[in-house]
C-alpha positions as CSV (number, residue, x, y, z in Angstrom):
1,X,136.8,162.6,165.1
2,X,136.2,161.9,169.0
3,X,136.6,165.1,171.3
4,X,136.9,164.5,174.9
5,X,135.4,166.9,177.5
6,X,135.4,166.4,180.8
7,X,131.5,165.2,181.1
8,X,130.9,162.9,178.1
9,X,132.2,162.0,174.7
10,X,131.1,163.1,171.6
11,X,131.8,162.9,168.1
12,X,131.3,165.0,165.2
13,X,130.0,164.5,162.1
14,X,129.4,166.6,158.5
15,X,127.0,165.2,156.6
16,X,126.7,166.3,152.7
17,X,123.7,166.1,151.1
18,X,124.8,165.1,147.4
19,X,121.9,165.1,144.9
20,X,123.0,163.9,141.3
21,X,120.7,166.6,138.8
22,X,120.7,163.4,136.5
23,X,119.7,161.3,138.6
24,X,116.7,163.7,140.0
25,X,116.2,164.6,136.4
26,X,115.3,160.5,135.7
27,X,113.5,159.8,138.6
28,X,111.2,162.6,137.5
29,X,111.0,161.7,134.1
30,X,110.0,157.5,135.7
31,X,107.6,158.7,137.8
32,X,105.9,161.1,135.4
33,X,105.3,157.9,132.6
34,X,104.3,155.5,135.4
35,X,101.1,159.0,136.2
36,X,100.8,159.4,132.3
37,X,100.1,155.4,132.0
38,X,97.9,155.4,134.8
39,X,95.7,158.6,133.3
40,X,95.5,156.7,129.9
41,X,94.6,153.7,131.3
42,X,91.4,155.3,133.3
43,X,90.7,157.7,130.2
44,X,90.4,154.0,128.4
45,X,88.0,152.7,131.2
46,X,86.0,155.6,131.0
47,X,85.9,155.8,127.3
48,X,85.1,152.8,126.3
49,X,84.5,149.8,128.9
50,X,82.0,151.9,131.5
51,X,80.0,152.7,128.1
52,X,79.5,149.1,127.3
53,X,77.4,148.8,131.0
């Protein structure tokens, strides 16, 4: 809501932060497969495509 002072105009505004524990909880859970995936896919190249060279 607008208040008015003699100078300037300026208007207030509360802003909530609203973080869903679910939602943080799933994101978290995403990310970690797509670093799990990643790590297996190097621990394949390591294994046993670098050892073929």
């Amino acid at each position: 809501m607008p208040r008015r002072t003699p100078d300037e105009e300026y208007e207030e505004r509360h802003i909530e932060k609203k973080e869903d524990k679910s939602h943080v909880a799933s994101t978290f859970i995403k990310y970690l497969a797509y670093i799990i995936i990643f790590f297996g896919f190097l621990w394949f190249l390591v294994q046993y495509v670098f050892p073929m060279f």
